[in-house]
N, CA, C and O atoms as a GROMACS GRO file, in nm:
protein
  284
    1UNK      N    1  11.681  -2.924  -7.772
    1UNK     CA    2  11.620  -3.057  -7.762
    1UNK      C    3  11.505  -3.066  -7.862
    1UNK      O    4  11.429  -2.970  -7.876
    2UNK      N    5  11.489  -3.194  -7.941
    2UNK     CA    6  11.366  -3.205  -8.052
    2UNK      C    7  11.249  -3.185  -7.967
    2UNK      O    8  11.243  -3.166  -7.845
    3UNK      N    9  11.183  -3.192  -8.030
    3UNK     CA   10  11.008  -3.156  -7.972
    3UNK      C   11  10.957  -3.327  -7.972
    3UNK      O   12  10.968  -3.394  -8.074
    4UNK      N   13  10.912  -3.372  -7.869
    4UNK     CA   14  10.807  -3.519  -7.890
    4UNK      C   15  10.769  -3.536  -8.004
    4UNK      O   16  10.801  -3.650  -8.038
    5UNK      N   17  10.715  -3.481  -8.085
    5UNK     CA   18  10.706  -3.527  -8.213
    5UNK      C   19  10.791  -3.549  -8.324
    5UNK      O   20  10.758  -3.575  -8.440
    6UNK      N   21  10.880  -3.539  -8.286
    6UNK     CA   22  10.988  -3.516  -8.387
    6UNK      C   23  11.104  -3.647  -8.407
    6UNK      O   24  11.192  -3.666  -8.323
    7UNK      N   25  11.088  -3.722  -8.515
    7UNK     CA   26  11.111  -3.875  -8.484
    7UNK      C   27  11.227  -3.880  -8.437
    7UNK      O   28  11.255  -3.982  -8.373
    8UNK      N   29  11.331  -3.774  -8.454
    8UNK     CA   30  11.484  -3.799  -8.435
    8UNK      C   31  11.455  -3.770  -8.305
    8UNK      O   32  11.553  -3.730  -8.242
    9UNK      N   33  11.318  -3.779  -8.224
    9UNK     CA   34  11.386  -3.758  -8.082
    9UNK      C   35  11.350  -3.907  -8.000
    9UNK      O   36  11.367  -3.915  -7.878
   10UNK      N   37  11.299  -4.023  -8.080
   10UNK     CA   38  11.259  -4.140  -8.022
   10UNK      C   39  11.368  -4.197  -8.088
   10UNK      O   40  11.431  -4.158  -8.186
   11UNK      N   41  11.387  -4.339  -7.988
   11UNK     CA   42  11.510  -4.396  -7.963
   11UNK      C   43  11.529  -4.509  -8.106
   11UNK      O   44  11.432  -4.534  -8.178
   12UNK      N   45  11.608  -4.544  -8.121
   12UNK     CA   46  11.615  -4.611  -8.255
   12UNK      C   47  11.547  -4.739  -8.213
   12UNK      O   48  11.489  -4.744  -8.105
   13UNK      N   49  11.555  -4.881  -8.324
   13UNK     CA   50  11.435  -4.974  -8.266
   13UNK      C   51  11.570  -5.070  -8.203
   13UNK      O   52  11.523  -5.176  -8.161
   14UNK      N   53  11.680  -5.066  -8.190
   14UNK     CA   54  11.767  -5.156  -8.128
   14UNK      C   55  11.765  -5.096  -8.013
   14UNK      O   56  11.754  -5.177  -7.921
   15UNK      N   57  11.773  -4.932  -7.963
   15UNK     CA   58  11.806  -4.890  -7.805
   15UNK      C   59  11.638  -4.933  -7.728
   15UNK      O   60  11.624  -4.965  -7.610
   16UNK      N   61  11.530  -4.922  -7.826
   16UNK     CA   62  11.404  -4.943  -7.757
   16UNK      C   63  11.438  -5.100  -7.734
   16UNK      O   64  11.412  -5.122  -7.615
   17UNK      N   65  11.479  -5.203  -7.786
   17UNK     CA   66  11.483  -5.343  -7.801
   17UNK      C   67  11.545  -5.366  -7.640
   17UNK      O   68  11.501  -5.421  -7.539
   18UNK      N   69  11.707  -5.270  -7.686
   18UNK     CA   70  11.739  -5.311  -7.552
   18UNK      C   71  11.707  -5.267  -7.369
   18UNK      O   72  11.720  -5.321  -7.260
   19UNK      N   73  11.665  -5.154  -7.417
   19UNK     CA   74  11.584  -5.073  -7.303
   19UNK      C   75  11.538  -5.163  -7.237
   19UNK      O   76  11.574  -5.197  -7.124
   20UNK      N   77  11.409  -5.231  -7.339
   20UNK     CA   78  11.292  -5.312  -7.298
   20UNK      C   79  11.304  -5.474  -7.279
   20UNK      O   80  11.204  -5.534  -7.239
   21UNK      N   81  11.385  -5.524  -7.297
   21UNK     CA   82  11.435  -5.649  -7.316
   21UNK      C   83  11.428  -5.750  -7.186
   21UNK      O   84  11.400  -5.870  -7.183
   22UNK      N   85  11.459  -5.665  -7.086
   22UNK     CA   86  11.442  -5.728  -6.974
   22UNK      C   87  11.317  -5.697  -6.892
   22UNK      O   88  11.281  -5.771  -6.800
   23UNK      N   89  11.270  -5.616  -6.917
   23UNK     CA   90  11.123  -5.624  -6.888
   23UNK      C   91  11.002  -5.692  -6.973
   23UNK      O   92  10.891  -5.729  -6.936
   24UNK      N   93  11.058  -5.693  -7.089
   24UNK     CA   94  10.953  -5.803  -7.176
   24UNK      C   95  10.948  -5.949  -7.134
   24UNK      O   96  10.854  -6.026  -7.151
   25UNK      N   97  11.101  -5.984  -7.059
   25UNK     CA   98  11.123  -6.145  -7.035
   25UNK      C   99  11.030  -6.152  -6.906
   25UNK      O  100  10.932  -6.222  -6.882
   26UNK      N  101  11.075  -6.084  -6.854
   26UNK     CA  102  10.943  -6.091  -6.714
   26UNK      C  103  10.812  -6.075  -6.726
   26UNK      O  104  10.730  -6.127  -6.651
   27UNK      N  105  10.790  -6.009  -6.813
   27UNK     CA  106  10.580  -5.987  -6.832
   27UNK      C  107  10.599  -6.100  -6.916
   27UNK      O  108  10.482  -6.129  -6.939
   28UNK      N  109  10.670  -6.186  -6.980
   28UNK     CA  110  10.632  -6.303  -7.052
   28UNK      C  111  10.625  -6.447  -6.972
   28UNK      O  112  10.549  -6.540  -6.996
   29UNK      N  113  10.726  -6.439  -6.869
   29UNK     CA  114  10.742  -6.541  -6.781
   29UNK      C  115  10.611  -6.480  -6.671
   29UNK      O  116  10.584  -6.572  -6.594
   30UNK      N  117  10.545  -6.387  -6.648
   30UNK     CA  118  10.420  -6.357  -6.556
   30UNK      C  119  10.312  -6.441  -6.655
   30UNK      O  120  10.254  -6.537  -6.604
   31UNK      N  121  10.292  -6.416  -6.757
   31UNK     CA  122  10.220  -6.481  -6.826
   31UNK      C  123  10.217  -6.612  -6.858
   31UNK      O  124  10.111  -6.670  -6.882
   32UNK      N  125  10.308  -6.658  -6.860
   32UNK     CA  126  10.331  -6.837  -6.866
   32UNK      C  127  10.289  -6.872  -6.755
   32UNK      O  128  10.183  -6.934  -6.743
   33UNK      N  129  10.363  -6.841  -6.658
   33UNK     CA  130  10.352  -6.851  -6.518
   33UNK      C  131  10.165  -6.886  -6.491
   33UNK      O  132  10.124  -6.977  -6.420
   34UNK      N  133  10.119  -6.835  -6.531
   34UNK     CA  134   9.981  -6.837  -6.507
   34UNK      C  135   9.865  -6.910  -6.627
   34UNK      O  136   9.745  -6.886  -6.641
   35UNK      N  137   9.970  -7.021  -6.714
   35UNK     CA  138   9.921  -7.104  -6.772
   35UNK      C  139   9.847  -7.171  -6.695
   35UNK      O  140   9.729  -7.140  -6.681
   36UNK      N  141   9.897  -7.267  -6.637
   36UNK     CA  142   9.869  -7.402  -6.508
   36UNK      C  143   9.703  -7.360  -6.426
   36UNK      O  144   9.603  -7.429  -6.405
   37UNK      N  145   9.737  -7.218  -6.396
   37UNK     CA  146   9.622  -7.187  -6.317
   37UNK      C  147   9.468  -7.150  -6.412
   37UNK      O  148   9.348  -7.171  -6.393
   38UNK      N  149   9.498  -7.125  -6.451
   38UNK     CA  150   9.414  -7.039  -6.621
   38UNK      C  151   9.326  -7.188  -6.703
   38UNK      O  152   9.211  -7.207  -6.744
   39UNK      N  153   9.425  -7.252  -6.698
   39UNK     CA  154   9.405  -7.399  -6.786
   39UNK      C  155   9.345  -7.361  -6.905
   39UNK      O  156   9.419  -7.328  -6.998
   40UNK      N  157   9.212  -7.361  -6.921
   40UNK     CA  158   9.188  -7.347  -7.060
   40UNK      C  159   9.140  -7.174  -7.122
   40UNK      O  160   9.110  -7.126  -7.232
   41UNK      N  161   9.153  -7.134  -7.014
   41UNK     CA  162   9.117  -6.988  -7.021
   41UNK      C  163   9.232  -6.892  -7.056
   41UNK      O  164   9.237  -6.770  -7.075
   42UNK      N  165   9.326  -6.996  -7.056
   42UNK     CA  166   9.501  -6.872  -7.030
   42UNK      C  167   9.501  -6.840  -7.172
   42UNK      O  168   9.562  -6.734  -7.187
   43UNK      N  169   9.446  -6.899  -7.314
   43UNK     CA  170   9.472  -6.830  -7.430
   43UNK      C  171   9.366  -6.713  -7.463
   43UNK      O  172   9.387  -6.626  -7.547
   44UNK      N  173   9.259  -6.722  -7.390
   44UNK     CA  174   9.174  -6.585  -7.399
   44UNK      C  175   9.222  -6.467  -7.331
   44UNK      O  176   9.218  -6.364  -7.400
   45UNK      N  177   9.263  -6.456  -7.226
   45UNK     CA  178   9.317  -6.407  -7.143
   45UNK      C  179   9.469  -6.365  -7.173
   45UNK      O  180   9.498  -6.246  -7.158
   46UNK      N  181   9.553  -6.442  -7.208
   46UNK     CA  182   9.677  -6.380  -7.212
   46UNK      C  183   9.661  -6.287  -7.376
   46UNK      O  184   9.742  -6.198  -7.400
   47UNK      N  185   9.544  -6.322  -7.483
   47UNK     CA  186   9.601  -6.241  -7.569
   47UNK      C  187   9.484  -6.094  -7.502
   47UNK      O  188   9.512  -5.985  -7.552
   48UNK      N  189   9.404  -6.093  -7.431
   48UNK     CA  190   9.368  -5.948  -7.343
   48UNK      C  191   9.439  -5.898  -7.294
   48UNK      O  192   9.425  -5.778  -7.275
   49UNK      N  193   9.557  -5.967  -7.247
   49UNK     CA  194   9.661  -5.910  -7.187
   49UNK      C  195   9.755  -5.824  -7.247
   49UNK      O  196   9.790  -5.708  -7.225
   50UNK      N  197   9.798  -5.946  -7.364
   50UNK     CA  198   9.925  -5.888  -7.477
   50UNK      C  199   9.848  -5.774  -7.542
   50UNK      O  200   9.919  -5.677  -7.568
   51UNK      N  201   9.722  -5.763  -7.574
   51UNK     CA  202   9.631  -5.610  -7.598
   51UNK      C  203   9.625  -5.519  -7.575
   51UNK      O  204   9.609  -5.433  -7.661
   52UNK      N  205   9.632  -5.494  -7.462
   52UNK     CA  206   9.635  -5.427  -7.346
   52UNK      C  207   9.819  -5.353  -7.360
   52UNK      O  208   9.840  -5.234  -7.382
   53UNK      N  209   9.922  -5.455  -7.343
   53UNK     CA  210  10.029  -5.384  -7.348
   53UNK      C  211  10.079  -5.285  -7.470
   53UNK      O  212  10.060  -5.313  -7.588
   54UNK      N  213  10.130  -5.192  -7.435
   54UNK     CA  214  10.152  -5.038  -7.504
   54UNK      C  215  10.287  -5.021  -7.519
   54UNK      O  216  10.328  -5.073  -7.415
   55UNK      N  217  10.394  -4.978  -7.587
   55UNK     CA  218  10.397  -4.918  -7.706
   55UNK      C  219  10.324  -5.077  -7.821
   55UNK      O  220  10.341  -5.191  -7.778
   56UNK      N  221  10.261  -5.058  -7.936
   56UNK     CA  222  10.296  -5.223  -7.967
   56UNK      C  223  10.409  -5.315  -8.002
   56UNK      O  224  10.417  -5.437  -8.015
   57UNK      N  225  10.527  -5.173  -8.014
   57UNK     CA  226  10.652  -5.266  -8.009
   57UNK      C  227  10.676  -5.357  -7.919
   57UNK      O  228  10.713  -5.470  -7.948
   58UNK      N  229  10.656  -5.310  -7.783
   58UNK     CA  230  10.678  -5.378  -7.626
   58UNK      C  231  10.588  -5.453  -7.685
   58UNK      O  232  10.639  -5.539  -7.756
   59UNK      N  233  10.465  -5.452  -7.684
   59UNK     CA  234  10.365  -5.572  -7.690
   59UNK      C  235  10.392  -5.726  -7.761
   59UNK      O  236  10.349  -5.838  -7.734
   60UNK      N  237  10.513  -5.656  -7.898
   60UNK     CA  238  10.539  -5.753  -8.006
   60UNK      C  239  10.655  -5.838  -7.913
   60UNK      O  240  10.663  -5.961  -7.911
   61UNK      N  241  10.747  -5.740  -7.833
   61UNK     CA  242  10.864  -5.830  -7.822
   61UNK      C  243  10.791  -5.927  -7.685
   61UNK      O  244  10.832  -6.043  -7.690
   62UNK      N  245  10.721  -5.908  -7.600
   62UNK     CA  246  10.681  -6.003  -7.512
   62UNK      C  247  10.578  -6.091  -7.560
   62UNK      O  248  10.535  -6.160  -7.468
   63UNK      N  249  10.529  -6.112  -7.661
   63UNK     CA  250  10.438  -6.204  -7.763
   63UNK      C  251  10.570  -6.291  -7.787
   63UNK      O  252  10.571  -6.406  -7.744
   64UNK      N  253  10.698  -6.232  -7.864
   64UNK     CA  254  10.792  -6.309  -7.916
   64UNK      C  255  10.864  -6.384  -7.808
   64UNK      O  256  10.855  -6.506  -7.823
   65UNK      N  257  10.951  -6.334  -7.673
   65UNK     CA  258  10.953  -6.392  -7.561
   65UNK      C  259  10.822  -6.518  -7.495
   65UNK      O  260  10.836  -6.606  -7.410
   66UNK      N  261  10.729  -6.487  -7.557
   66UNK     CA  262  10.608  -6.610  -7.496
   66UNK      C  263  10.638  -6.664  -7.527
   66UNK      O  264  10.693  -6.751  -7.458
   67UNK      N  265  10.631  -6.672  -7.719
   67UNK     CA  266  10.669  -6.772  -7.800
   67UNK      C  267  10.809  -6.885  -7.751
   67UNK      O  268  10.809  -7.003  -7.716
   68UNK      N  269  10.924  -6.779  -7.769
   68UNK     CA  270  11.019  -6.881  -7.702
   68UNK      C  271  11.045  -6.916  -7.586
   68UNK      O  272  11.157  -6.957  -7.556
   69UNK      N  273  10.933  -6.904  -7.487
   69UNK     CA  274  10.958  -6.998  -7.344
   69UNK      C  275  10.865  -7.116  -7.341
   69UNK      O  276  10.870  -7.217  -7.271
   70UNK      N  277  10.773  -7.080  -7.438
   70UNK     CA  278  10.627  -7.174  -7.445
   70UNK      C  279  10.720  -7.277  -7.546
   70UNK      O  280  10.654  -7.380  -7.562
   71UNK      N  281  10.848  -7.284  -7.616
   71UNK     CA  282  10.863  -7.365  -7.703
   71UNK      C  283  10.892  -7.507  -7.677
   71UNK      O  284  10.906  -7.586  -7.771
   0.00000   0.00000   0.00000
């Protein structure tokens, strides 16, 4: 087995895409979700949020999921 550091042992960026895909739609719809209540505070706040989320790949694809539910 590769060692953690060793790039051939992390998943390519389509198996991470799809891994994560359905958990990005849900932390994006938690975040919309809490537009209404937030009102003018939800754009300070949700990008502390999207900050906060880790790997920044995950972070990027539920930014991109915001994008297209907020559209």
């Amino acid at each position: 087995m590769p060692p953690d550091n060793d790039p051939s042992s992390k998943p390519s960026r389509a198996e991470f895409h799809q891994a994560n895909q359905a958990r990005a739609e849900v932390e994006a719809q938690r975040l919309l979700t809490a537009k209404a209540e937030l009102g003018a505070r939800w754009l300070s706040w949700v990008a502390a949020e999207l900050y906060a989320l880790k790997p920044a790949a995950y972070a990027q694809m539920v930014r991109r999921e915001l994008q297209r539910l907020n559209a």
